[in-house]
Residue frames relative to the residue before (quaternion, step in Angstrom):
aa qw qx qy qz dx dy dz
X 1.0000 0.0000 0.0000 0.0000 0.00 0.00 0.00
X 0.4113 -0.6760 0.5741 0.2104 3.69 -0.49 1.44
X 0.2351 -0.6674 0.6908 0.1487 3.64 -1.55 0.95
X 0.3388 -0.6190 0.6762 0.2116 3.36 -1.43 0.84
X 0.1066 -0.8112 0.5743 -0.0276 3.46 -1.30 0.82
X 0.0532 -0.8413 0.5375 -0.0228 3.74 0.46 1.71
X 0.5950 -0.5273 0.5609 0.2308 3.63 -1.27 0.98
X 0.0590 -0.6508 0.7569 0.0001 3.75 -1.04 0.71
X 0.6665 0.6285 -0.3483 0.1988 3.18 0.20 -0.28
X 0.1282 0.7761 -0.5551 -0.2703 4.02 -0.36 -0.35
X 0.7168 -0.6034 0.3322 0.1081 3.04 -1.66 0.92
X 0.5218 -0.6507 0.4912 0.2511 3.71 -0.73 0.93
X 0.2335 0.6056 -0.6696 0.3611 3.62 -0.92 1.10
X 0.5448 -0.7329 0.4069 -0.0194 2.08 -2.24 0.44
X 0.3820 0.7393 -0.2386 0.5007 2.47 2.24 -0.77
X 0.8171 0.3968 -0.1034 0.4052 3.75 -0.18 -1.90
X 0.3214 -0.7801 0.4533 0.2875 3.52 -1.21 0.98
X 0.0612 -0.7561 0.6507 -0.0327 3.90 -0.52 0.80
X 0.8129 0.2548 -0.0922 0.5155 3.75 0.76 -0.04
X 0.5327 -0.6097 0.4504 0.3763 3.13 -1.28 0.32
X 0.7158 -0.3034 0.3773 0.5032 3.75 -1.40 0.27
X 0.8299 0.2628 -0.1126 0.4792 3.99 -1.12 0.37
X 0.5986 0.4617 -0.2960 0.5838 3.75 1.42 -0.21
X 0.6279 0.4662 -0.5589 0.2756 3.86 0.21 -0.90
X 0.5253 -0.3988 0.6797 0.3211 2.99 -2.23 0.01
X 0.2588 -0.5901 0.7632 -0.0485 3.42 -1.29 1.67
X 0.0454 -0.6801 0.7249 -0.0991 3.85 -1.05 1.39
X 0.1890 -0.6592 0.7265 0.0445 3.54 -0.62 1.28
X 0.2260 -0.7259 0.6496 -0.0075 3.97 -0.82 1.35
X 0.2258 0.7597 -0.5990 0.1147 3.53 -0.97 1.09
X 0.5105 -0.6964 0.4945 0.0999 3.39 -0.36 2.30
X 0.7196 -0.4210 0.4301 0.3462 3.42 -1.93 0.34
X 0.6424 0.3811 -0.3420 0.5702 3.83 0.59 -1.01
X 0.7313 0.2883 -0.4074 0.4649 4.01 -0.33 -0.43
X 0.7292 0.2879 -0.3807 0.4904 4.29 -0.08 0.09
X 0.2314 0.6898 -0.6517 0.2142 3.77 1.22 0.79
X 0.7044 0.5284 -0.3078 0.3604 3.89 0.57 -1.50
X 0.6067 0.5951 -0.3368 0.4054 3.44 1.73 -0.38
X 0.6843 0.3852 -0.2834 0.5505 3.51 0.54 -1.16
X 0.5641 0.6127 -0.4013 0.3813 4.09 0.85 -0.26
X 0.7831 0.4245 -0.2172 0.3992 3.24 1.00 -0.73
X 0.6011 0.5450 -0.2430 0.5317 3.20 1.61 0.43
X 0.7146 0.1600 -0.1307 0.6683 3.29 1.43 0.20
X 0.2737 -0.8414 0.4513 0.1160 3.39 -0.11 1.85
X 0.6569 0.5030 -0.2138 0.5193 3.88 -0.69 0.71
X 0.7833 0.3483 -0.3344 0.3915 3.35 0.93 -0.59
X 0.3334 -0.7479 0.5463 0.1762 3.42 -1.42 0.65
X 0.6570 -0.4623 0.4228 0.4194 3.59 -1.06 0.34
X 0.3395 0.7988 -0.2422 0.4336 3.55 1.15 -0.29
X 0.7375 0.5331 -0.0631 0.4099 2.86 0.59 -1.85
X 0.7717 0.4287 -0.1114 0.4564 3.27 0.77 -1.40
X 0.6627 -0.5644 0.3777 0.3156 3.43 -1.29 1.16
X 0.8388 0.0810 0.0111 0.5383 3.44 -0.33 0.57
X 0.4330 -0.6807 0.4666 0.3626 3.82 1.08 0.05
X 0.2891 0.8548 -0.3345 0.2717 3.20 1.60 1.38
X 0.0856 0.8455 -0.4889 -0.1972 3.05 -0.29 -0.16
X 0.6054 -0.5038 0.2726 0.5526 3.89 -0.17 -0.43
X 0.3924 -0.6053 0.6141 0.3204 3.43 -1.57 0.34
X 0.2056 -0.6333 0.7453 0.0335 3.55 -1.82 0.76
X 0.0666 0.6779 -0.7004 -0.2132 3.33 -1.88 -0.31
X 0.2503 -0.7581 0.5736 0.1833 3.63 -1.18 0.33
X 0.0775 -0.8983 0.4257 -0.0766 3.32 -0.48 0.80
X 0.2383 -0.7228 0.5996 0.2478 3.81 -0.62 1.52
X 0.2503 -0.8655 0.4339 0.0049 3.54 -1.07 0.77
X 0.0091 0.8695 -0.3988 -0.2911 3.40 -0.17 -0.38
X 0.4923 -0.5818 0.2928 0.5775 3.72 0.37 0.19
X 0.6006 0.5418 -0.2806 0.5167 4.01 1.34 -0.70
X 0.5763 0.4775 -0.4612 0.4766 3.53 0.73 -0.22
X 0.8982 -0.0621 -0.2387 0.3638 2.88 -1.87 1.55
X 0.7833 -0.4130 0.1904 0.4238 3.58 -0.92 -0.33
X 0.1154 0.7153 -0.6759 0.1349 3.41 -0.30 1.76
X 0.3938 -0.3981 0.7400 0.3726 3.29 -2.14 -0.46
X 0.2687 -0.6467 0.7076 0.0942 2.70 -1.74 0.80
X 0.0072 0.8715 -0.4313 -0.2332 3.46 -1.15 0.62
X 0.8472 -0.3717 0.0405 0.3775 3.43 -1.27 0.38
X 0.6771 0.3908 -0.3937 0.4835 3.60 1.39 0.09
X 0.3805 0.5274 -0.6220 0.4361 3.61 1.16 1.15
X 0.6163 0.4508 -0.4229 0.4880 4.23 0.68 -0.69
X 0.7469 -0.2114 0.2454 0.5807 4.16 0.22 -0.69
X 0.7360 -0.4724 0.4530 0.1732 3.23 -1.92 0.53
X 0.7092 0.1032 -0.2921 0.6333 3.68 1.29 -0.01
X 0.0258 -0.5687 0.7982 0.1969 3.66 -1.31 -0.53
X 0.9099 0.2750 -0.1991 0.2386 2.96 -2.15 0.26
X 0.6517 -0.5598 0.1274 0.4957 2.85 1.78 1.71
X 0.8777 -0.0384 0.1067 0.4656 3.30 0.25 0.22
X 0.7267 0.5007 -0.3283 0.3368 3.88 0.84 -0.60
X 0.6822 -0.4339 0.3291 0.4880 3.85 -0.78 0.42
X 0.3719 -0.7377 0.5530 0.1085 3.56 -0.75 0.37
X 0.3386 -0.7421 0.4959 0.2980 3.56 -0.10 2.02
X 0.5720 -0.4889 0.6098 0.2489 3.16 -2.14 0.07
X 0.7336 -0.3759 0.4795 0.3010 3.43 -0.97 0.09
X 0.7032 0.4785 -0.0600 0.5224 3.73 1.13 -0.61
X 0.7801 0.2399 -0.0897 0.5709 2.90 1.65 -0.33
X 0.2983 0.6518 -0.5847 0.3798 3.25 1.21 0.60
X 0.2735 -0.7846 0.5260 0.1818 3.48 -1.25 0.80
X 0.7343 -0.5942 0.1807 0.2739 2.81 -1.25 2.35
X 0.5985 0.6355 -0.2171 0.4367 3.88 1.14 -1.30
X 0.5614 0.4626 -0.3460 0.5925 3.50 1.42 0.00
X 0.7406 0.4159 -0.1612 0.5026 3.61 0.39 -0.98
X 0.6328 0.3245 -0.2880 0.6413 4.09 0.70 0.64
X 0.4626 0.6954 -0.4850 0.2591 4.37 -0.40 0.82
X 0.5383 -0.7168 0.2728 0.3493 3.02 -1.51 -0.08
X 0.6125 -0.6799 0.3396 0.2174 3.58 -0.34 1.11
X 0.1000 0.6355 -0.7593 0.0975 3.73 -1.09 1.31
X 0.0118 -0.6949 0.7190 0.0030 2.71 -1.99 0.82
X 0.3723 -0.6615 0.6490 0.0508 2.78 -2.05 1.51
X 0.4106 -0.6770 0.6010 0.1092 2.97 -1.43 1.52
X 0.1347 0.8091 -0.5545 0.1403 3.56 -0.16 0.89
X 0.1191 0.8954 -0.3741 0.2098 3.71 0.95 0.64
X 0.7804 0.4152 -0.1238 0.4508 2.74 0.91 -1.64
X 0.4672 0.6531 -0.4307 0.4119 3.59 1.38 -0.26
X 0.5276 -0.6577 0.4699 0.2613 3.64 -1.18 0.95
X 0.5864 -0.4909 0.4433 0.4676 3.82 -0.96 0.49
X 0.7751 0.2713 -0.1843 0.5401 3.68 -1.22 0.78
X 0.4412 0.6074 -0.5434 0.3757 3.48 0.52 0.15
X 0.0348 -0.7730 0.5942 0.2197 3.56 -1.26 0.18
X 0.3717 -0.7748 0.4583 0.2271 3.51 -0.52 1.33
X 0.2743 -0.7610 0.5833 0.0737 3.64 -0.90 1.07
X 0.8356 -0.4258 0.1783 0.2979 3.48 -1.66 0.43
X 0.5058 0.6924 -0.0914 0.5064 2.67 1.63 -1.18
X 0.6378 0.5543 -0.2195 0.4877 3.50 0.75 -0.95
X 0.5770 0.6022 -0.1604 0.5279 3.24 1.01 -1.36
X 0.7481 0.3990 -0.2666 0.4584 3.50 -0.09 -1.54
X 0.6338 0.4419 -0.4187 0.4771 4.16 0.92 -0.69
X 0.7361 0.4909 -0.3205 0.3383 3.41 0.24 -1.28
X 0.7568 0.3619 -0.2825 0.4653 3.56 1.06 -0.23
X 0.3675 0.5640 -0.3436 0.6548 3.47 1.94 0.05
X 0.6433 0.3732 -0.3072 0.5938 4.29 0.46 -0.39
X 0.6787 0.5434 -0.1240 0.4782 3.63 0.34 -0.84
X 0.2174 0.8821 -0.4081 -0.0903 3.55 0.83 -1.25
X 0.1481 0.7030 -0.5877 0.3722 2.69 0.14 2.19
X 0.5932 -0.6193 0.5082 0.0794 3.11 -1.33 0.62
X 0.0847 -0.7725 0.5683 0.2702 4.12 0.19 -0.02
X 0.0142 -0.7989 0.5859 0.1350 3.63 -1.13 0.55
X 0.5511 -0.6508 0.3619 0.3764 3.77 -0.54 -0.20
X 0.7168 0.1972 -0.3874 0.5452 3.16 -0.55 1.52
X 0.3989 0.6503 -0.5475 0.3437 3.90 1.32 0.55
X 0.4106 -0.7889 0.4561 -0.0309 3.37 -0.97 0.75
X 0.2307 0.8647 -0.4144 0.1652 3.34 1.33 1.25
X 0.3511 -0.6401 0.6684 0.1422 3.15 -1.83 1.39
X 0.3453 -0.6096 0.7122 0.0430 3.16 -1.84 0.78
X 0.0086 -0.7028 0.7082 -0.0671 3.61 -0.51 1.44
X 0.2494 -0.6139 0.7373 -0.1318 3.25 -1.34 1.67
X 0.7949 -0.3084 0.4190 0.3123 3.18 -1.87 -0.20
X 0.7499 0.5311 -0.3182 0.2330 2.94 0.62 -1.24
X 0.4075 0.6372 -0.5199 0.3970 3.33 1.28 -0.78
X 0.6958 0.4668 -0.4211 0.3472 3.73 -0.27 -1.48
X 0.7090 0.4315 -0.3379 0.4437 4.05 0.72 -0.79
X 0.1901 0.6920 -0.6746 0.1729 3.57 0.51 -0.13
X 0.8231 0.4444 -0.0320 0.3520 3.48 -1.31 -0.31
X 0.7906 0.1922 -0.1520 0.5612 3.89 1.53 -0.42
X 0.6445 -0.6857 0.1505 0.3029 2.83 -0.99 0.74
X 0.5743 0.6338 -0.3264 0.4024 3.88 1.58 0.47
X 0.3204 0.8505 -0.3831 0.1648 2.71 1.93 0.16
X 0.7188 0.5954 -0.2428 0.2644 3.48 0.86 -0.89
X 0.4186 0.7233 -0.1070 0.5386 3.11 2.71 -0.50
X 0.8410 0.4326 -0.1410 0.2927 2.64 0.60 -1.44
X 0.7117 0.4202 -0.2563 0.5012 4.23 -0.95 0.75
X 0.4194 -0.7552 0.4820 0.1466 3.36 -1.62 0.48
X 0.3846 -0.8382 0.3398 0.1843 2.61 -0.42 0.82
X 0.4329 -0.5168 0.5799 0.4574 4.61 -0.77 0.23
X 0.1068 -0.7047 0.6879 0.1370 2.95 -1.99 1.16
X 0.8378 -0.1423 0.1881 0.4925 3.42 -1.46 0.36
X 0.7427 0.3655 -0.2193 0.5165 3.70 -0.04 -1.70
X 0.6676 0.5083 -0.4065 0.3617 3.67 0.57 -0.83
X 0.7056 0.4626 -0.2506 0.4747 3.62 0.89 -1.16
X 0.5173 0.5441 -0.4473 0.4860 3.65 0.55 -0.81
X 0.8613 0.4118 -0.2370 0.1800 3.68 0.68 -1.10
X 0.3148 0.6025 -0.3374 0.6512 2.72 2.15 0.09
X 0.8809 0.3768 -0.2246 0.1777 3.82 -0.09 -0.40
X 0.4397 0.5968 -0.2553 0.6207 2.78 2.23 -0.71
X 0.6945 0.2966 -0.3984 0.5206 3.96 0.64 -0.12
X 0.6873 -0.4065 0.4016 0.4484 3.94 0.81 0.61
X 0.3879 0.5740 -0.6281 0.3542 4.15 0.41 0.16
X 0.1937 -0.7925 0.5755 -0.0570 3.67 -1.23 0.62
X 0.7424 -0.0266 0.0223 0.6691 3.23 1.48 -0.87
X 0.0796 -0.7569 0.6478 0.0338 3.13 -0.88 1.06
X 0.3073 -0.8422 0.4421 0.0289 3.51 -1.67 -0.18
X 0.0486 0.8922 -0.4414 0.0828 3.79 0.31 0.77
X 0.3348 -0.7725 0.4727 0.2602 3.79 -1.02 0.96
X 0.5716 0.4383 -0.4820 0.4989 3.51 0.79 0.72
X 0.8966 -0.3702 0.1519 0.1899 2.65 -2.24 0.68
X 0.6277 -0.2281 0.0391 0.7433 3.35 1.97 -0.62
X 0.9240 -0.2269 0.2449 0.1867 2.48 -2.36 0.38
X 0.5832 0.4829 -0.0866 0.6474 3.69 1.11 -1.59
X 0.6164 -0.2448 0.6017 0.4450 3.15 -2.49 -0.19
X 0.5853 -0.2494 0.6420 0.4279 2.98 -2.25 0.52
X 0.8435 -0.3092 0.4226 0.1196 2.10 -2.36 1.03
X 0.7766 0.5633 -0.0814 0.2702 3.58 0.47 -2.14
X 0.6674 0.4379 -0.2275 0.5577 3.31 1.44 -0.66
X 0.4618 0.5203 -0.4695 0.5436 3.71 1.03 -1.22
X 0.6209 0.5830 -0.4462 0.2747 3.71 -0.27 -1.33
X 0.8539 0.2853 -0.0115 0.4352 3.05 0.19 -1.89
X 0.3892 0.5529 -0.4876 0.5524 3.62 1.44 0.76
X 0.7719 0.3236 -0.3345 0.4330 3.36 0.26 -1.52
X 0.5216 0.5036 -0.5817 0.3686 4.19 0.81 -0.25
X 0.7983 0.3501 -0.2651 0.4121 3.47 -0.03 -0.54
X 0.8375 0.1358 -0.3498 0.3972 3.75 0.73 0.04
X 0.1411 -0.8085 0.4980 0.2800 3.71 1.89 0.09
X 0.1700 0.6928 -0.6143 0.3374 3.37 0.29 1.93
X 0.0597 -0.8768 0.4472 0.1662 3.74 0.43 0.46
X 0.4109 0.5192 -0.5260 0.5338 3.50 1.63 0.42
X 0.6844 0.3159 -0.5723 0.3230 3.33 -0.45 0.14
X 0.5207 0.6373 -0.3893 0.4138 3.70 0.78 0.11
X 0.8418 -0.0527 -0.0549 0.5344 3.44 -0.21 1.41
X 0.4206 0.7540 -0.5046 -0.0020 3.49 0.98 0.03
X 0.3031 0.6765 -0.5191 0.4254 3.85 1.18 -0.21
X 0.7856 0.5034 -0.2056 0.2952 3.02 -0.10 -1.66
X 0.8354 0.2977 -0.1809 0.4252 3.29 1.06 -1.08
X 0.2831 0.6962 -0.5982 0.2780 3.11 1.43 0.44
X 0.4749 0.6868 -0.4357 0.3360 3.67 1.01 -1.03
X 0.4603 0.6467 -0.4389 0.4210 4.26 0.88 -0.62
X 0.8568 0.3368 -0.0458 0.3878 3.34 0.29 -1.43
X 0.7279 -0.1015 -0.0585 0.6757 3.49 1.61 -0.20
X 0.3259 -0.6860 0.5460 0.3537 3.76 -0.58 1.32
X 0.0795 -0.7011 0.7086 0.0020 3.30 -1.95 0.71
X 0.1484 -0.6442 0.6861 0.3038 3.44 -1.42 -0.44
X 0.0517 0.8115 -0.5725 -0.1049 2.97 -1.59 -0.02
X 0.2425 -0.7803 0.5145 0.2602 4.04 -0.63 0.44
X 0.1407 -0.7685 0.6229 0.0405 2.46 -1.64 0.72
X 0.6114 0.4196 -0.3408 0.5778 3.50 -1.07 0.56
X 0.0880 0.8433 -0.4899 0.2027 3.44 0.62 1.09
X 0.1641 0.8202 -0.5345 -0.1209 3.62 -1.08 -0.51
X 0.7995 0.4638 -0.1742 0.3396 2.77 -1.34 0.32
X 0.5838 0.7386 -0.2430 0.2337 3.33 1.60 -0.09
X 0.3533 0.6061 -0.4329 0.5661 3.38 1.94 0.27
X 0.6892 0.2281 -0.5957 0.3438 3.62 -0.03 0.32
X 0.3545 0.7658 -0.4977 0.2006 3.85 1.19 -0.63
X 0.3148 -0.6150 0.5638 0.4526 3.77 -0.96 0.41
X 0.6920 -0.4776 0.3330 0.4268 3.49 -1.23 -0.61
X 0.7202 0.0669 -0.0209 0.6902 3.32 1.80 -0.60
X 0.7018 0.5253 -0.3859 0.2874 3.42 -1.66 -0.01
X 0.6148 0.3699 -0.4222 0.5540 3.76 0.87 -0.20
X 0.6211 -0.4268 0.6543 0.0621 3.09 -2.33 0.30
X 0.0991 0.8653 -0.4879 -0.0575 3.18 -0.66 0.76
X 0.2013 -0.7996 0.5525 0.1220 4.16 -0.62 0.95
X 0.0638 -0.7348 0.6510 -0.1793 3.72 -0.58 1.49
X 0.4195 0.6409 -0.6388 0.0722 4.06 0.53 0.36
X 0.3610 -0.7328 0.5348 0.2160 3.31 -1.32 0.70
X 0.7314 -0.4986 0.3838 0.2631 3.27 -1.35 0.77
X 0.5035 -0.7392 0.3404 0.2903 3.64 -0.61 0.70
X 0.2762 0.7050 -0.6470 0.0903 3.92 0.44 0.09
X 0.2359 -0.7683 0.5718 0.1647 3.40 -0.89 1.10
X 0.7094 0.0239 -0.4447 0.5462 3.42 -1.64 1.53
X 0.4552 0.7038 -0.5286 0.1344 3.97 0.46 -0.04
X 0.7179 -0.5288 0.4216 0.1651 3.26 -1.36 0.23
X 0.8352 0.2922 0.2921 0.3630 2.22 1.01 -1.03
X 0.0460 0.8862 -0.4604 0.0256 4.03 -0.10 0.23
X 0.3041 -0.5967 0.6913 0.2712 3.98 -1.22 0.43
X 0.2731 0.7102 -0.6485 -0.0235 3.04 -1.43 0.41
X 0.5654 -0.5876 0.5181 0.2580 3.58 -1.64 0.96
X 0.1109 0.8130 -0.5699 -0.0435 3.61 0.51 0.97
X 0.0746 -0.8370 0.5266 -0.1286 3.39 -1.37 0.95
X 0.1463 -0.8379 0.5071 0.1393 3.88 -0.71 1.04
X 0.1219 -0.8405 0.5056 0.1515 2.67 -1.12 0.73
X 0.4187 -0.7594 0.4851 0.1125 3.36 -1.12 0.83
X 0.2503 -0.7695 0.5555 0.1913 3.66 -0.52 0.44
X 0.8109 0.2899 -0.2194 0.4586 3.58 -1.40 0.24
């Protein structure tokens, strides 16, 4: 039985906004004919001549942040402890058995930008769906924002998991979760203009900090998740090794049997 294998991921560049000003990923490109003087200086005697096509090899260098493009984040990016009180792993230490499950997805589209989805939300969409949560499932949250990928409201755009929502994902054993917007939480723009009017500074990140009370990951910068069924696929999210990091890239991907 042939596996289908859809791309979650979106792609580093320079061009497309995925970050705020002072966050993007800057990729310095250098082609086979400009890193000739490079591969020359490693092999006295040789001449550009030498090389097929006066080739040498192509490279790129790249300023990064660990948040740029599609990464997990782990629990010592929300605060310094999780799980009431214990030290908060690194990114390096997230265990691998989180980052390899079966896959659910919530259809949360229709929710307005800046919305925050609540527990309640959750309990329907998987009551419509009729699925069961188990521990170690691995559920993605498709918003609007996916659809903006690529323009320039992207960072606006989708709802975002609150506190009560995430806690409920974790209290049933979830570990990694997943969302196609910019993060985890409301944009940025609404929280703001909540906390002017109620200078509540819980509502600021509370997704995120559900992580305090039970460590989690989660990705962000998804794609592609409107073609996902709602169940049945597999899902692979390991994150790159950056040790004590925050943080991790990864080529997340579902797979689909049959």
């Amino acid at each position: 039985m042939a596996t289908r294998i859809i791309d979650l991921s979106i792609p580093l560049n320079n061009e497309v906004v995925t970050d705020p000003p002072g966050f993007r990923p800057e990729i310095e490109y250098r082609d086979q004919k400009s890193n000739v003087p490079e591969i020359l200086q490693f092999f006295p005697g040789l001449t550009v001549e030498d090389l097929p096509g006066g080739e040498a090899w192509a490279t790129e260098k790249i300023l990064l942040s660990t948040h740029s493009g599609t990464h997990l984040d782990a629990p010592y990016h929300y605060h310094s402890t999780m799980d009431g009180g214990k030290r908060a792993i690194t990114i390096d230490e997230v265990p691998l058995e989180w980052c390899f499950g079966p896959g659910v997805k919530l259809d949360f589209r229709h929710f307005p930008d800046g919305y925050v989805a609540t527990a309640e939300d959750v309990q329907k969409e998987l009551a419509r769906i009729g699925y069961e949560l188990k521990p170690l499932d691995i559920v993605l949250v498709n918003t609007r924002a996916g659809s903006r990928f690529g323009h320039d409201d992207y960072l606006n755009a989708g709802c975002g998991m609150g506190r009560a929502a995430t806690l409920y994902l974790l209290e049933r054993g979830v570990r990694v979760t997943g969302i196609d917007g910019w993060s985890w939480d409301a944009p940025f723009s609404y929280t703001r203009k909540k906390y002017a009017e109620t200078h509540d500074a819980s509502l600021i990140w509370e997704g995120h900090r559900a992580g305090m009370v039970i460590g989690y990951c989660h990705i962000e910068k998804l794609s592609n998740l409107e073609v996902l069924p709602n169940k049945g696929f597999t899902v692979s999210c390991f994150p790159v090794k950056v040790r004590r990091g925050s943080a991790g890239w990864v080529r997340a991907v579902a797979l689909i049997d049959g």
